[in-house]
C-alpha positions as CSV (number, residue, x, y, z in Angstrom):
1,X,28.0,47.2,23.1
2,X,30.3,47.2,20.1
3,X,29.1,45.8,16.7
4,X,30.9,43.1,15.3
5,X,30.7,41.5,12.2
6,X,30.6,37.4,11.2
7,X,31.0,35.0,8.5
8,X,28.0,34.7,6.4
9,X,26.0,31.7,8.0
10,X,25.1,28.7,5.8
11,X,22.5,25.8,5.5
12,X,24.0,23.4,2.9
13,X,21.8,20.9,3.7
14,X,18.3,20.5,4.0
15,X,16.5,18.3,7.1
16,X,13.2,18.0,6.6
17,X,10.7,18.5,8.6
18,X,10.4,18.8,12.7
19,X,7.4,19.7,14.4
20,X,8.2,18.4,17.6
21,X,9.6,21.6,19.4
22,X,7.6,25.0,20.2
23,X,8.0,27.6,18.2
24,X,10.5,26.8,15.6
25,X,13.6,28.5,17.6
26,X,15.2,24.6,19.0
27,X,15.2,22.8,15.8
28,X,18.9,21.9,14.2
29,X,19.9,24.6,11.3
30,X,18.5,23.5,7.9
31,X,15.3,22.1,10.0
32,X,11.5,23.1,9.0
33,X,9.1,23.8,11.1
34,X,6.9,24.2,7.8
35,X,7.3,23.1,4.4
36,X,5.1,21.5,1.6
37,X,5.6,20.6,-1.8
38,X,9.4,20.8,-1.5
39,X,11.1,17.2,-1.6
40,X,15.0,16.9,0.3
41,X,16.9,15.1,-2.5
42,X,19.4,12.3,-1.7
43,X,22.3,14.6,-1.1
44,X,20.2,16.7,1.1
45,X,19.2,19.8,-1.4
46,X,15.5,20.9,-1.9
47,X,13.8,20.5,-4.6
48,X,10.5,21.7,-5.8
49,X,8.1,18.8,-6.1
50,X,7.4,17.1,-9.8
51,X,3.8,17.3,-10.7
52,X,0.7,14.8,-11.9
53,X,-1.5,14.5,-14.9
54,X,-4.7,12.5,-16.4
55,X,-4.6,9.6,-17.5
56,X,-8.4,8.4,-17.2
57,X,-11.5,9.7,-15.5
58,X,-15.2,9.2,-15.7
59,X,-17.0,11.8,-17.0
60,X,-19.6,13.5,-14.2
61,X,-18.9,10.8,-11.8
62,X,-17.9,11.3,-7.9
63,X,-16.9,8.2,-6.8
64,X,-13.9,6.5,-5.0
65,X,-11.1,4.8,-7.4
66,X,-11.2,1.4,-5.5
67,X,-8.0,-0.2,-7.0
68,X,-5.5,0.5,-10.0
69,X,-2.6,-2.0,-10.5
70,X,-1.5,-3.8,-13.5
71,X,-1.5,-7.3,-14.2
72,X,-0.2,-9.9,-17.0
73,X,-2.4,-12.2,-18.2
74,X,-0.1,-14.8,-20.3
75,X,2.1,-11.8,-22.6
76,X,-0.9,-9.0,-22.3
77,X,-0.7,-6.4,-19.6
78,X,-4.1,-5.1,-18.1
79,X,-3.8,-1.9,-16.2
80,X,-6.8,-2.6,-14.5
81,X,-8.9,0.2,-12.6
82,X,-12.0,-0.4,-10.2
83,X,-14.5,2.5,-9.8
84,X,-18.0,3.3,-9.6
85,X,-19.5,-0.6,-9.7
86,X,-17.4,-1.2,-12.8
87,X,-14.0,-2.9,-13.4
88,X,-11.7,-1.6,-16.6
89,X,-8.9,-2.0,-18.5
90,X,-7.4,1.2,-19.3
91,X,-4.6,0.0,-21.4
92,X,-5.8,0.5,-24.6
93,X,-6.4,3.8,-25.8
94,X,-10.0,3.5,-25.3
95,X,-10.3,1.9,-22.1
96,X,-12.3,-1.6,-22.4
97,X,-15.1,-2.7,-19.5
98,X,-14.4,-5.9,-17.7
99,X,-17.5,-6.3,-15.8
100,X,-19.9,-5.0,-13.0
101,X,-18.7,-5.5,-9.4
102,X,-20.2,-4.1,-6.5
103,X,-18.9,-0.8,-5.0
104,X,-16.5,-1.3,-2.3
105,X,-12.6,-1.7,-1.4
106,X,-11.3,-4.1,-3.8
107,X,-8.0,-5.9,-3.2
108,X,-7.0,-7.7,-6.8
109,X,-4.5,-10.7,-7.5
110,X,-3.3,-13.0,-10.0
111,X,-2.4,-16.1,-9.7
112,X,-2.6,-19.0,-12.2
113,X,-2.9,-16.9,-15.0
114,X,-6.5,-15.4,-13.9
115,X,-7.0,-12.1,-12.1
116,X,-9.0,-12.3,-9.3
117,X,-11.2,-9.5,-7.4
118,X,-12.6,-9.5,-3.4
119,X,-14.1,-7.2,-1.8
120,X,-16.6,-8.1,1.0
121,X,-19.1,-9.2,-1.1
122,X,-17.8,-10.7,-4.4
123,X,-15.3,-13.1,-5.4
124,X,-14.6,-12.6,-9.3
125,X,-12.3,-13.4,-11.5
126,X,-11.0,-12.9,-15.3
127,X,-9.2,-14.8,-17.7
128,X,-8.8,-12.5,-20.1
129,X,-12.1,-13.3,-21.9
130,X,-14.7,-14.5,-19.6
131,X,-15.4,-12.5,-16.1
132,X,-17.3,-14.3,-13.8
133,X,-17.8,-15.6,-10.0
134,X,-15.4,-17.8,-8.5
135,X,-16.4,-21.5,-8.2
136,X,-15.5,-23.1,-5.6
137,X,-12.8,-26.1,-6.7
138,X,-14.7,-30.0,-5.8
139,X,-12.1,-32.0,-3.5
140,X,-11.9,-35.4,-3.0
141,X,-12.8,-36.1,0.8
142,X,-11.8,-39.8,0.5
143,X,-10.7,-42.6,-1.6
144,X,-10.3,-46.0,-1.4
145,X,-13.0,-46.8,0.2
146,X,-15.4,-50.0,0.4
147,X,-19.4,-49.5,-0.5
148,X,-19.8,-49.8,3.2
149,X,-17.4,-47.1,4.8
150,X,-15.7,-49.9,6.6
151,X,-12.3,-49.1,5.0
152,X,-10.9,-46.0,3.2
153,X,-8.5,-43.2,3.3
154,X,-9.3,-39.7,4.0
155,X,-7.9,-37.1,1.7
156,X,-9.0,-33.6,1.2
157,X,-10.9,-31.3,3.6
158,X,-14.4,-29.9,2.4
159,X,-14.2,-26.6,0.5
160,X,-16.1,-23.6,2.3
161,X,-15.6,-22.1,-0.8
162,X,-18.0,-25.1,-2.8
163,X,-21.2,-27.4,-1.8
164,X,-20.3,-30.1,-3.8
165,X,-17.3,-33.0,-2.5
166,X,-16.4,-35.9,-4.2
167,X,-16.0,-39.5,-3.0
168,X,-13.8,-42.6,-4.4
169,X,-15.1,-46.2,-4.0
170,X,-13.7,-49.7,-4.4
171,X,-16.1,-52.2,-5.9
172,X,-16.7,-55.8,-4.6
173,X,-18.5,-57.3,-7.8
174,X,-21.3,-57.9,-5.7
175,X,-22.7,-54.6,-3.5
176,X,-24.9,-52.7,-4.6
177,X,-25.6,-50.2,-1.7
178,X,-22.9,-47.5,-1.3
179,X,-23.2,-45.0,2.1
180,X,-21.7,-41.8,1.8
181,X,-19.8,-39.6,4.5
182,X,-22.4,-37.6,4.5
183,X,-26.3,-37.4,3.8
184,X,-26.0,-35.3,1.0
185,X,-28.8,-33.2,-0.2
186,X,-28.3,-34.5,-4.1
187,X,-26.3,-36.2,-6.5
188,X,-24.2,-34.0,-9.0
189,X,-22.7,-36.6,-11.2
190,X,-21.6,-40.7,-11.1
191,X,-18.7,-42.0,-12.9
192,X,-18.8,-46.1,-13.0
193,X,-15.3,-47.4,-14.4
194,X,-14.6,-43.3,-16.0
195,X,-18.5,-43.7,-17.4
196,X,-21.2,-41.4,-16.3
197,X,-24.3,-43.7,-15.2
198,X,-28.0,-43.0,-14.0
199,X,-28.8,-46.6,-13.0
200,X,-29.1,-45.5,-9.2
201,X,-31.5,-44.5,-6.6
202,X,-30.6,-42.5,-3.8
203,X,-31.8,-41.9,-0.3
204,X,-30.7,-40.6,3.2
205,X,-26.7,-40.9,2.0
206,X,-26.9,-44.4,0.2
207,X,-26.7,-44.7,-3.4
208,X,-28.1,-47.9,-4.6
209,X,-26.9,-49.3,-8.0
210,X,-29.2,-51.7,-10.4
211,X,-25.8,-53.6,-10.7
212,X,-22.9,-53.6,-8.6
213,X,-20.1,-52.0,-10.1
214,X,-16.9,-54.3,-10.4
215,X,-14.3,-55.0,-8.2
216,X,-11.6,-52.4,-9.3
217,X,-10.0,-50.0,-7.1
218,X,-11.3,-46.3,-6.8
219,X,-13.7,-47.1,-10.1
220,X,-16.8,-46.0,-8.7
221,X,-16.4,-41.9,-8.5
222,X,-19.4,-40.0,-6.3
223,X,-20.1,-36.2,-6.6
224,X,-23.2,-35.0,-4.3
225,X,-23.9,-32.0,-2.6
226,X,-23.3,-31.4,0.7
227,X,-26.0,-29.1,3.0
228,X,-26.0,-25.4,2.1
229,X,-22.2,-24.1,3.1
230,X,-22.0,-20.7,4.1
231,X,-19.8,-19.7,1.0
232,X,-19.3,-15.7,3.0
233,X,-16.4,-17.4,5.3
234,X,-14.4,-16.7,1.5
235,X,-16.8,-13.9,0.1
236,X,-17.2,-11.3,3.4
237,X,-13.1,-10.7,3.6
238,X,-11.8,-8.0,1.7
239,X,-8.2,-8.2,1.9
240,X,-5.7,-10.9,0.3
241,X,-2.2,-11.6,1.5
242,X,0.1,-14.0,-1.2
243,X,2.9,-15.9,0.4
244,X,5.0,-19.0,0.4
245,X,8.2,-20.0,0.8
246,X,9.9,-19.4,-2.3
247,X,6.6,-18.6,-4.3
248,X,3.4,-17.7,-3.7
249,X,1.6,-21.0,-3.1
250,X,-1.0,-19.8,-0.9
251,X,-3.4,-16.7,-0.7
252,X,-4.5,-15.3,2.6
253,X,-7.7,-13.7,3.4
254,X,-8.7,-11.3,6.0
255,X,-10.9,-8.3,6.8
256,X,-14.6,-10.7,7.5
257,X,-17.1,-8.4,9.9
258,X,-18.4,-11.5,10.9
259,X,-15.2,-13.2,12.0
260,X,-12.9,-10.1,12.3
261,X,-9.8,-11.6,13.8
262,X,-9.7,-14.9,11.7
263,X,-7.7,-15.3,8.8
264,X,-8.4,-18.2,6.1
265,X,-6.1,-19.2,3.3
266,X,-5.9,-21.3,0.4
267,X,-4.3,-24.7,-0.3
268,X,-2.8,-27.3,-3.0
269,X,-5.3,-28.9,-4.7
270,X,-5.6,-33.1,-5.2
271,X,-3.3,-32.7,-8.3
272,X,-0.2,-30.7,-5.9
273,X,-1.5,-27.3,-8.0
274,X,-2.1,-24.2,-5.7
275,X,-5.6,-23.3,-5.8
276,X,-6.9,-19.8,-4.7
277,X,-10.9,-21.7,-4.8
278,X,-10.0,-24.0,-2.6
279,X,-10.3,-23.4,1.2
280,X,-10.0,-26.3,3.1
281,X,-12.4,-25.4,6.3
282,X,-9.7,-26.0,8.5
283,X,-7.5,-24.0,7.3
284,X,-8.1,-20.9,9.5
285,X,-6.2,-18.9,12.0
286,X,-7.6,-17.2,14.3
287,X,-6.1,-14.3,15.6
288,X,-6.6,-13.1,19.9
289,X,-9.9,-12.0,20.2
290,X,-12.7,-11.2,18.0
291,X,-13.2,-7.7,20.0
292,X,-10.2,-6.4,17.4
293,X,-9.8,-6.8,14.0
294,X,-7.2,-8.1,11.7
295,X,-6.4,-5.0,9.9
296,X,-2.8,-6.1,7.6
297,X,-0.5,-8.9,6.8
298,X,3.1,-8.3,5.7
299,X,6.1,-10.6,4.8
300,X,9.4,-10.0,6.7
301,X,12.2,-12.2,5.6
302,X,10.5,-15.9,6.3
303,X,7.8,-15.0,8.5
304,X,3.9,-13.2,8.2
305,X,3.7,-10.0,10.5
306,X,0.0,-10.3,11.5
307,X,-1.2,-6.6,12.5
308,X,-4.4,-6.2,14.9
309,X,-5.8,-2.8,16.0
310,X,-4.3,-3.0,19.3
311,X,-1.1,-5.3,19.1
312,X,0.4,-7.5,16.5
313,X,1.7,-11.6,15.8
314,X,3.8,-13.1,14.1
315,X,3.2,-16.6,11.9
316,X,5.9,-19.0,10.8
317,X,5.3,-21.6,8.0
318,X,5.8,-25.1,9.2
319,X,5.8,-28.4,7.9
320,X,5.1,-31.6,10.4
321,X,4.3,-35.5,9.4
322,X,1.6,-36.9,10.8
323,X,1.1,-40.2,12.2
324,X,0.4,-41.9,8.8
325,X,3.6,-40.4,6.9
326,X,1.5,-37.1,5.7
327,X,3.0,-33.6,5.3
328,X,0.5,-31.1,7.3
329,X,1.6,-27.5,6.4
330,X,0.7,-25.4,9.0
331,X,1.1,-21.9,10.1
332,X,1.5,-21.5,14.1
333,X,1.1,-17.8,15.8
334,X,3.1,-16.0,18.3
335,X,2.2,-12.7,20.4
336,X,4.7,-9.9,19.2
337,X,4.1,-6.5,20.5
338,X,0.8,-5.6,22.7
339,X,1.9,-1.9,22.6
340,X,1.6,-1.0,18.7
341,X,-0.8,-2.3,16.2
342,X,-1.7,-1.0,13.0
343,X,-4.9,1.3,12.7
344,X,-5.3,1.4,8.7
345,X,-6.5,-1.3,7.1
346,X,-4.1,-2.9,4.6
347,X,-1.4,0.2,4.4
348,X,1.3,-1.5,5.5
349,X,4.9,-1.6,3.9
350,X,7.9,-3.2,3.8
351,X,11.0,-0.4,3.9
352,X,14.4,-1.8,3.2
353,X,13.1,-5.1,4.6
354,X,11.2,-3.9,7.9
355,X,8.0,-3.4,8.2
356,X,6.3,0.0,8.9
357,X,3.0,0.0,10.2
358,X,0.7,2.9,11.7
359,X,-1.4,3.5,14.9
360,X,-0.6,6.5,16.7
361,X,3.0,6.6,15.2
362,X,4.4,5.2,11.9
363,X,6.6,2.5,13.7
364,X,9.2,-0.1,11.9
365,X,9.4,-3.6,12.9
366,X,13.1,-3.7,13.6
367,X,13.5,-7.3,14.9
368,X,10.2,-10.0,14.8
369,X,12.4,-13.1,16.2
370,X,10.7,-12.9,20.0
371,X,8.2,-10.7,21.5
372,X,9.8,-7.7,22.5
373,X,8.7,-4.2,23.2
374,X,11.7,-2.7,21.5
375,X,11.0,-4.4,18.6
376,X,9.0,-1.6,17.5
377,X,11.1,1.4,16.6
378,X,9.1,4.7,16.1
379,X,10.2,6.9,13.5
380,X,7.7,9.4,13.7
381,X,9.0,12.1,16.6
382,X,9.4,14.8,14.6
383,X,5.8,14.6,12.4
384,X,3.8,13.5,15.5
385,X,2.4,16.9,15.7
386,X,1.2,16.3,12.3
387,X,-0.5,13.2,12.8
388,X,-2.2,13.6,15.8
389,X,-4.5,15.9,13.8
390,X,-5.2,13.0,11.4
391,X,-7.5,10.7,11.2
392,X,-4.9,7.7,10.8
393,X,-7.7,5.2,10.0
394,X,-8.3,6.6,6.7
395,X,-4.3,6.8,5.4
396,X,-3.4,5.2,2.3
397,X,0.3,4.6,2.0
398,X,2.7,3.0,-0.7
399,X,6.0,2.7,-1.3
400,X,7.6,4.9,-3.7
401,X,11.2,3.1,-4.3
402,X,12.3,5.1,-7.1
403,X,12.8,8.1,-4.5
404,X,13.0,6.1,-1.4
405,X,10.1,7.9,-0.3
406,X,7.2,6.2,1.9
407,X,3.9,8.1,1.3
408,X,0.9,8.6,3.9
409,X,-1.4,10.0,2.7
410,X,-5.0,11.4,4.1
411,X,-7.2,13.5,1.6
412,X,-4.9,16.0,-0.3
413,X,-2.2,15.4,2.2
414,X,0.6,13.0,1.8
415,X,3.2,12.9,4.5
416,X,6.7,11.3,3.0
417,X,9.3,10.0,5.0
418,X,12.4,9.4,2.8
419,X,13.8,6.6,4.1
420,X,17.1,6.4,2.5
421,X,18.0,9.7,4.4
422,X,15.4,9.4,7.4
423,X,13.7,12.8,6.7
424,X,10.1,13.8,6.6
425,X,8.4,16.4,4.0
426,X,4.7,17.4,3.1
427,X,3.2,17.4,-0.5
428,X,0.1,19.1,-0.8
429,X,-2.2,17.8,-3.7
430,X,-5.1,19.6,-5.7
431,X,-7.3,16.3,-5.2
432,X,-8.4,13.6,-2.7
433,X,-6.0,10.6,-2.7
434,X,-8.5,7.2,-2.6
435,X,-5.9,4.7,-3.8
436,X,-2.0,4.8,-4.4
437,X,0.0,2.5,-6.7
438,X,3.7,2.5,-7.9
439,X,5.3,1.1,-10.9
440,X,8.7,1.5,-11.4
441,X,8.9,5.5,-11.4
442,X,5.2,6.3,-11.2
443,X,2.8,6.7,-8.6
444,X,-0.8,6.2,-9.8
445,X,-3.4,8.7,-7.6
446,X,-6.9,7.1,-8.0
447,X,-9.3,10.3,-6.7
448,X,-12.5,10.3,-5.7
449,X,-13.8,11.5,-8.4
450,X,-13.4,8.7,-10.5
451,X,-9.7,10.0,-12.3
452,X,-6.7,8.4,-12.1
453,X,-3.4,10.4,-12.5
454,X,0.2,9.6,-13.1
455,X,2.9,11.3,-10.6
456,X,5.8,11.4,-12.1
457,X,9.2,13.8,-13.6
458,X,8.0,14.6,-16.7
459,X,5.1,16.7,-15.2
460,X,5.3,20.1,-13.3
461,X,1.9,21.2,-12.0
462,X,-1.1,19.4,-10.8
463,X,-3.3,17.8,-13.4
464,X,-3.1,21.8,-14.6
465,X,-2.9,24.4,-12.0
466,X,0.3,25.9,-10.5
467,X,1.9,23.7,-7.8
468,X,2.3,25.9,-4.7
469,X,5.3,24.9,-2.5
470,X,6.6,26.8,0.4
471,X,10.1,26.4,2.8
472,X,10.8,28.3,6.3
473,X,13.4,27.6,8.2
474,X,13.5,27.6,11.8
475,X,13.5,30.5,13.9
476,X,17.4,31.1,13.5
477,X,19.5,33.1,16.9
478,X,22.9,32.6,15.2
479,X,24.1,30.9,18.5
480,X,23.7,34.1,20.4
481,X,19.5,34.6,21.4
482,X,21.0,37.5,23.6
483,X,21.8,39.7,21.0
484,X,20.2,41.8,18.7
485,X,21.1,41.0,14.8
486,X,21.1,42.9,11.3
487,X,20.8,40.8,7.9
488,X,21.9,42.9,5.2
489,X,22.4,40.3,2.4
490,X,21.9,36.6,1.9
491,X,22.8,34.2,-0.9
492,X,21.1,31.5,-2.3
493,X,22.5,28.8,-5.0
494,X,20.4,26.9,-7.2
495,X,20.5,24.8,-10.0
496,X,18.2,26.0,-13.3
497,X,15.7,24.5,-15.0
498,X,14.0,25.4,-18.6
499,X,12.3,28.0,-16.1
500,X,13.2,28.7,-12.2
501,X,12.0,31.3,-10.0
502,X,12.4,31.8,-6.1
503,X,10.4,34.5,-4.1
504,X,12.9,34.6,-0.9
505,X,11.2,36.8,2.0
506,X,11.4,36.6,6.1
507,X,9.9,36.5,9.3
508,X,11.2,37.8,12.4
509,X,10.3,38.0,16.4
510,X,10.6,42.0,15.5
511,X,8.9,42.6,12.3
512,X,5.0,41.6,11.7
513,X,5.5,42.7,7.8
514,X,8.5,41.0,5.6
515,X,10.0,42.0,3.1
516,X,10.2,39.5,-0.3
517,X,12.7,39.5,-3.3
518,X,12.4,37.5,-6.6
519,X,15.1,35.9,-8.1
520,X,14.7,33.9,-11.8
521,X,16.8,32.1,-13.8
522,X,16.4,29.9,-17.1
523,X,18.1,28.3,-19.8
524,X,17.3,27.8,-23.6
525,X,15.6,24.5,-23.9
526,X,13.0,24.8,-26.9
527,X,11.2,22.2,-25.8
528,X,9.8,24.7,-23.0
529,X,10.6,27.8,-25.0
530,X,7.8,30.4,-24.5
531,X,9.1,33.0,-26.7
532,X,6.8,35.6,-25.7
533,X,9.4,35.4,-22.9
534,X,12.5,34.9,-24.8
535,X,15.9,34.3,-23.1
536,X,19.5,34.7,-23.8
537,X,20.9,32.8,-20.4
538,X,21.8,29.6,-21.1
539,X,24.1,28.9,-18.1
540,X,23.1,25.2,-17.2
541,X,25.2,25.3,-14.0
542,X,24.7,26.1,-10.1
543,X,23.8,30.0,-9.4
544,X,24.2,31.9,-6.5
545,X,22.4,34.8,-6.3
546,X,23.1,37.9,-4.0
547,X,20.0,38.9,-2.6
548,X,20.0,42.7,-0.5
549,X,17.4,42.1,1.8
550,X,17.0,44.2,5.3
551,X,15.8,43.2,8.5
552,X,17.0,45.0,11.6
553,X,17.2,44.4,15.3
554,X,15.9,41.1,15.2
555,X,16.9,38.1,18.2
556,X,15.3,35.6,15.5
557,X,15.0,35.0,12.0
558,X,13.2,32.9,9.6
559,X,13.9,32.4,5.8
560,X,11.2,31.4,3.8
561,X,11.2,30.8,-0.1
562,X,8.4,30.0,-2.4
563,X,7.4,28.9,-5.7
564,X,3.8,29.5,-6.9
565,X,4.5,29.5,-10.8
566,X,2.9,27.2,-13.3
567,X,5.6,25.4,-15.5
568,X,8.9,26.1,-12.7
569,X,11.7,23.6,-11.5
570,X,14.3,24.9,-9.1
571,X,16.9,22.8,-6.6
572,X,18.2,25.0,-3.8
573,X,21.9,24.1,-2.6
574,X,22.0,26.6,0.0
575,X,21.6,29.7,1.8
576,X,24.3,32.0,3.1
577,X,22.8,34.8,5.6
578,X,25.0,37.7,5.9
579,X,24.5,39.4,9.6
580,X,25.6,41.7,11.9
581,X,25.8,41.3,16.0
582,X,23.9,43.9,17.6
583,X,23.6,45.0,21.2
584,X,21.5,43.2,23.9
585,X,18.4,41.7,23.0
586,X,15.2,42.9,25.5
């Protein structure tokens, strides 16, 4: 059969990743079966991935970063990291200890100018100069009521949070024997007219005065202990989810192993102020069974997206009157989806309004107004391969809005799926990912050794040591897999840095051994001049560089470039493979 020749063939733009087909040779042209530590930029070009450095660690210590986020306090920002028993504040240049807390998944929150820490076991909080346990706010159970409980009106719901409850009484003038709602177990404090008195006894949920208070409304003010509440209901969840209509007026609480599909949340205190120590005990919902757990909450427009192992709900706020002209806030449930849950606890996101959620898939809640079973759209096809080798339960996810990139990551892994142009790519880190937090254009790593590092531009290796980022194409037939082919040359364009290099080699069904070529280009920027390694190229534009490279009487070929060098930055625009048709492939 007669030769011919063709036009050089070209991928000008980059796809991502797809792992969904056999053997590389059915993906779409600018497809990888195989890349890591290359990012596809916004107008579809591949970059080499940006790099992370220090910015605290624990000397000789191998434990878990629990939580990093920063918080205001008033006008002072606290960057506040939780590791090894110990809570910091790593703002100042020598980082300041908060206080002790006990060793576990920590969610953190602030909310009325106090920052507040949960994790299974405590319930702390900080004001900026005193650390300490939460106590549980007192509410006011009822008022208005005569000394013998024949008239009065209820108000607040005991606290689960707090053993103590307060009752208001009306004075005759002539009563001296008062019966509580309860038979509390002791009196805390009683106010007579706004004055503290002693001149009672009490017994078996009567207080009996020496004189009867006056007749005035609501002057006689009781504060007793109730029987020993169970204070875990708050203490044993681990998670916190803030919402409210147009501000955070409430915080949820999930993640109890002794109640794991009920959720509990917070309330306005007596005084109309939203108070994160007060948990009125009927403020709970609870969630299908108790076989699965609650394992996320997330906010879609006006409505909670309640994520269980196995399936997931939806809650809407709503506000009813009851029969004696009250305003009852409530939160009722629907079933949404019995086919996808969400397998990691507390990684979900919110991606240009939808949620994403994980169980077998990463899956985007594309419509929660009724239960539907395409409500649930999965965008994972093409990585699936990669995450059925995962263990999904242990991902750690964030959203990383200053590249549009959504970040999964397990260990040193980190699956991103860049949402703004729906492709997937693979970083590869140096260190176990524990925790992920973004501000603005940084992404905080806490390790498990007790660092924390800061992702972001200005850095180009790995707390260090060289990045090492690899890119193959698919297995490429040229449209004709019945023909024999010859590449001669290729090209490949890329945009310099201070220093860029490129080793460009290839694979083929024919060869077992490829060859590899090195291209390098840099500019004069003396902020990265080395000038052992002095250069006179100062060309700040795209390159293309011819590349004579030789494979022979191939059916399929794969490109591969690579980067392994410490301090180098390079954007590939494209690659142009010169070939030549060959007889029949056999």
């Amino acid at each position: 059969m007669a030769v011919k020749d063709n036009a050089p063939t070209s991928i000008d733009n980059f796809l991502g990743l797809n792992m969904s087909k056999s053997g590389a040779t059915q993906i779409a042209l600018g497809e990888s079966p195989e890349m890591y530590n290359f990012r596809i930029t916004k107008d579809y070009k591949l970059e080499k991935v940006n790099g992370y450095d220090s910015i605290f660690s624990l000397t000789s210590v191998t434990k878990d970063v629990r939580y990093k986020g920063k918080h205001k306090l008033g006008a002072t920002e606290y960057f506040i990291v939780v590791v090894n028993g110990k809570i910091y504040d790593i703002n100042p240049t020598t980082p300041v200890e908060i206080g002790t807390i006990t060793d576990a998944v920590t969610s953190v929150f602030e909310f009325n100018n106090k920052i507040y820490f949960l994790n299974g076991t405590d319930y702390k909080s900080y004001n900026g100069t005193t650390y300490e346990d939460v106590v549980g706010y007192i509410p006011t159970i009822v008022t208005a009521k005569n000394p013998l409980d024949s008239t009065k009106t209820v108000l607040e719901q005991i606290n689960i949070l707090s053993n103590k409850v307060i009752e208001k009484f009306s004075g005759d003038g002539t009563t001296v024997a008062y019966k509580l709602e309860y038979n509390g177990t002791s009196i805390v404090e009683i106010k007579v007219n706004g004055t503290a008195t002693t001149a009672y006894t009490y017994s078996s949920g009567t207080v009996t005065f020496t004189t009867a208070p006056s007749d005035l409304e609501n002057n006689v003010e009781i504060t007793y202990t109730l029987y020993d509440l169970d204070k875990t209901g708050v203490t044993n969840n681990k998670y916190v989810f803030l919402y409210g209509l147009s501000n955070n007026t409430r915080v949820f609480m999930y993640g109890n192993a002794s109640a794991k599909n009920r959720i509990i949340y917070s309330d306005l205190n007596n005084f109309g102020v939203p108070d994160v120590t007060y948990f009125p005990s009927n403020n709970f919902l609870d969630i299908g069974s108790n076989t699965y757990p609650i394992t996320d909450m997330n906010r879609q427009y006006d409505r909670i997206i309640i994520s269980k192992e196995n399936e997931t709900y939806y809650a809407c706020y709503e506000s009813i009157t009851d029969a004696d002209g009250n305003t009852i806030i409530t939160f009722t449930t629907y079933p949404l989806n019995n086919s996808h849950g969400m397998i990691a606890y507390n990684q979900g996101q919110v991606l240009n309004n939808y949620v994403t959620t994980i169980d077998t898939s990463i899956v985007s809640w594309v419509n929660t107004d009724t239960k539907d079973e395409r409500n649930a759209q999965v965008l994972s096809m093409k990585v699936e391969e990669w995450l059925r080798d995962k263990d999904l339960s242990k991902a750690i996810t964030c959203d990383y809005q200053y590249l549009n990139e959504y970040w999964l990551a397990i260990d040193k892994d980190i699956l991103v799926y860049n949402y703004s142009i729906g492709v997937f790519y693979i970083y590869k880190f140096n260190d176990n990912v524990r925790s992920l937090y973004v501000d603005n254009d940084i992404v905080y790593i806490g390790t498990d050794k007790a660092q924390v590092f800061e992702f972001k531009d200005l850095y180009s290796s790995y707390n260090g040591t060289a990045i090492e980022s690899i890119w193959k194409s698919g297995y490429i037939d040229f449209g004709a897999e019945y023909l024999r082919k010859t590449m001669r040359t290729l090209w490949i364009t890329a945009k310099p840095y201070p220093h860029s290099s490129l080793e460009i080699s290839y694979a083929s069904d024919r060869d077992t051994a490829y060859e590899s070529k090195y291209i390098e280009s840099s500019y004069l920027d003396f902020g990265y001049i080395d000038f052992g390694n002095f250069t006179f190229n100062v060309n700040y534009k795209l390159r293309p560089f011819r590349i004579k490279m030789k494979a022979k009487k191939f059916t399929y070929i794969q490109i591969i470039l690579e980067n392994n060098e410490l301090q180098d930055k390079i954007i590939v625009n494209s690659i142009a493979i010169k070939k030549e048709y060959g007889s029949y492939s056999k």
